[in-house]
C-alpha positions in Angstrom: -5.8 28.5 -63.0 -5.5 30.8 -60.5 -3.3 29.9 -57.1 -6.2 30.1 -54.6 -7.9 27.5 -56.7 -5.0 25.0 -56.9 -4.7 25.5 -53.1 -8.2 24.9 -52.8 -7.8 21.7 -55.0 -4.7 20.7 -53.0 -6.6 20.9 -49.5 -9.9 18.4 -50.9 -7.5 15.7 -52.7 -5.4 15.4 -49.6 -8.3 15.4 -47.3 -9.8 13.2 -49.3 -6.9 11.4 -49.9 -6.1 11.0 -46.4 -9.6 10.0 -44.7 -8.9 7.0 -43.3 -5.2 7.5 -42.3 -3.5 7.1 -39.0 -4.1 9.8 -36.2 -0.4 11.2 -36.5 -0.4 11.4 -40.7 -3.8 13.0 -41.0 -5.4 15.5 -43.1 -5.4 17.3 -39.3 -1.5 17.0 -39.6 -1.1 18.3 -42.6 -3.4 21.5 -41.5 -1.0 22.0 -38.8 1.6 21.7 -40.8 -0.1 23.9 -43.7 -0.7 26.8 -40.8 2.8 26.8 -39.3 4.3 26.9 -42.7 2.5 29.9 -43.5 3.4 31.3 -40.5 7.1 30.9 -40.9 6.6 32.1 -44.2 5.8 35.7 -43.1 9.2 36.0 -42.0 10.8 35.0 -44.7 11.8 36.1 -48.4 9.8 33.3 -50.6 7.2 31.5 -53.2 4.4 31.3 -50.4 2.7 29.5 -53.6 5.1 26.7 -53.3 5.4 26.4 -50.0 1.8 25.9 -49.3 1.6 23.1 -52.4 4.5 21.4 -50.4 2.9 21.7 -46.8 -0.3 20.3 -48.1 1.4 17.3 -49.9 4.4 16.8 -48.6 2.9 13.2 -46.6 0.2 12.6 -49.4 1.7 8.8 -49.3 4.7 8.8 -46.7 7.2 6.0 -47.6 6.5 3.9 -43.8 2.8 3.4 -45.4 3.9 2.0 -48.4 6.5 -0.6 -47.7 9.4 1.7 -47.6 8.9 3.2 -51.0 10.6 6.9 -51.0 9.5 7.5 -54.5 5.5 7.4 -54.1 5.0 10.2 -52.6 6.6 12.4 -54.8 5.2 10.4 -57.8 1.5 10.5 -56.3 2.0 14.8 -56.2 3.2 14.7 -59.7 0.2 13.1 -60.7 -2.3 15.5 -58.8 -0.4 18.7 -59.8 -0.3 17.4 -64.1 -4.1 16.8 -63.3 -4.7 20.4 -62.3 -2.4 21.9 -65.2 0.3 23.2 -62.6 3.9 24.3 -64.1 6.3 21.9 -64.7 9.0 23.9 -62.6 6.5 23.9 -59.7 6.3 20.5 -59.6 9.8 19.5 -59.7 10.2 22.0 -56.5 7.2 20.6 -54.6 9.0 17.0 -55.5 12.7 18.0 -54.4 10.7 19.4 -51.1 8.7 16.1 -50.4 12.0 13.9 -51.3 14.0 15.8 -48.9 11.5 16.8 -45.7 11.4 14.0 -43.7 14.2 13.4 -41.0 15.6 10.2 -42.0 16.7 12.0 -45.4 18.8 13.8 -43.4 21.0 10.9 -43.3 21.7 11.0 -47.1 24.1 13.4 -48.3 21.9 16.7 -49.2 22.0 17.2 -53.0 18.7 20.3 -52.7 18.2 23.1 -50.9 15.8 25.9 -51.5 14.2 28.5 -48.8 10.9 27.1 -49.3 11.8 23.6 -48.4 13.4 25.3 -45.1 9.9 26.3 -44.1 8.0 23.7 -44.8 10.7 21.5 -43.3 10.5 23.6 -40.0 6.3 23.4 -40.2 6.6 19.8 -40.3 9.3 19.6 -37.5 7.6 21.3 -35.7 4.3 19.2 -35.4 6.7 16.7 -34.1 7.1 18.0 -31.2 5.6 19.3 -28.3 2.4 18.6 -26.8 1.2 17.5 -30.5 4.5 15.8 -31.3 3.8 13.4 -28.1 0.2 12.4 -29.1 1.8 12.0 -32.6 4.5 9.4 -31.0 2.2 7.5 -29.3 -0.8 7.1 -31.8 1.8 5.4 -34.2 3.5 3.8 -31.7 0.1 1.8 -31.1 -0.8 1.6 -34.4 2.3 -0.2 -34.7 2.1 -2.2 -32.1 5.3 -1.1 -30.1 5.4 -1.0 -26.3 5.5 2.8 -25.0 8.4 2.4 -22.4 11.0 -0.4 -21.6 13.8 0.1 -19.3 15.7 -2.3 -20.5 15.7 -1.2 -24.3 18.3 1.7 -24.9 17.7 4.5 -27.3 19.9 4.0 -30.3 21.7 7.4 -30.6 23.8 6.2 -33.6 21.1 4.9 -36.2 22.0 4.2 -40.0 19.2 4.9 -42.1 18.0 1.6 -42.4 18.0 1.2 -38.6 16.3 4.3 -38.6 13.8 2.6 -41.1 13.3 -0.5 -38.9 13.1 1.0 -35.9 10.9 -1.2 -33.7 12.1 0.4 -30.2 9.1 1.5 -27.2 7.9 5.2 -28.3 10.0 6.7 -25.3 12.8 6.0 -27.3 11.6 8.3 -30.3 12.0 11.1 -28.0 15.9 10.7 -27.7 16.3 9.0 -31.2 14.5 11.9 -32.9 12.1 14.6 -30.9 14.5 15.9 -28.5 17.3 16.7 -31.4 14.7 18.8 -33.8 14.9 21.6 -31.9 18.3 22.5 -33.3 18.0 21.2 -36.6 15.7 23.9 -37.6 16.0 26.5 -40.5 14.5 29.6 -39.8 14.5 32.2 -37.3 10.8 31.7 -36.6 11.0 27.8 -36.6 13.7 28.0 -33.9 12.0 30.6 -31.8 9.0 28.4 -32.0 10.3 24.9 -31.3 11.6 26.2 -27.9 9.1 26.0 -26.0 7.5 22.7 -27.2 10.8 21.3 -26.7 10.9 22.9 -23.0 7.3 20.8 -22.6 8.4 17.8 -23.6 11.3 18.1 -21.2 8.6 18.3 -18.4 7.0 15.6 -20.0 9.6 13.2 -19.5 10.4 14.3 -16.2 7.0 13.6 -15.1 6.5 10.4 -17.2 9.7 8.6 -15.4 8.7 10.4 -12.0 5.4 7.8 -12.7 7.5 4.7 -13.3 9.2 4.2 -10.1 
């Protein structure tokens, strides 16, 4: 089958897929993420093939939606990618990059690395923050019922992974516990060029947003 095709595939099961899922883990997240990634891409010697498989199903069935499981997401793009006759190879790589995206697997000692999970990494980052990263905060911050701002509730700046996991803190404290460090966690010479400014807006953000509260 020819690679358009299976990206073509990809895009309708993860739409489809994804439907009735919340605001910031959309099929509209993924498209950002999809773009960017191809983006980054450009600039960079790689398996474009791969890297847009992993973009489009790299939250297909995130671990927080599915009582903590880590495995199902890789698991649920196995299954799609054996449905559509994709190489075996492929699909280990598109699993190593789903297993190790996310930013509380930064917290376990890194055993992959390939340039293709870089970029999609970066992609993905990168729709965290900024003006899309704060909508993002705050729509799962409500769905989860958290309150968006309490002076007397610290940001944890020395999380385990579990207390990552559990984290139950106002959404302001996301932004010190997570957005505000991505900008220099990123991979790639384009990521990092392109995370400045969005990190620069939600600077201003938080300026603004405390310059409200007194």
């Amino acid at each position: 089958m020819e690679h358009a095709v299976i990206i073509e595939k990809a895009q309708n099961f993860v739409r489809k897929t994804l439907e009735n899922a919340e605001g910031g883990h959309d099929w509209w997240h993924i498209h950002r993420v999809w773009i960017n990634a191809r983006r980054i891409a450009e600039t960079e010697q790689s398996d474009l093939f791969i890297v847009e498989l992993a973009a489009l199903l790299h939250d297909i069935a995130d671990s927080k939606f599915h009582n903590g499981d880590e495995e199902i997401g890789p698991a649920t793009a196995e299954t799609f990618l054996k449905s559509i006759n994709v190489n075996d190879d492929i699909i280990t790589h598109v699993q190593q990059i789903i297993r190790h995206i996310s930013f509380k697997a930064g917290f376990d000692k890194i055993t992959f690395h390939s340039k293709e999970l870089e970029i999609v990494q970066d992609a993905d980052r990168l729709d965290a923050i900024g003006a899309i990263g704060i909508a993002r905060a705050f729509s799962y911050g409500g769905f989860k019922g958290r309150e968006i701002y309490n002076p007397e509730i610290s940001p944890n700046l020395n999380m385990s992974k579990e207390e990552y996991k559990n984290a139950a803190e106002p959404s302001i404290n996301h932004f010190y516990e997570k957005l505000l460090l991505l900008k220099d966690k990123m991979n790639t010479a384009t990521g990092k060029q392109m995370a400045e400014q969005r990190h620069r807006f939600m600077e201003e953000f938080l300026k603004q947003f405390y310059s409200e509260c007194k």
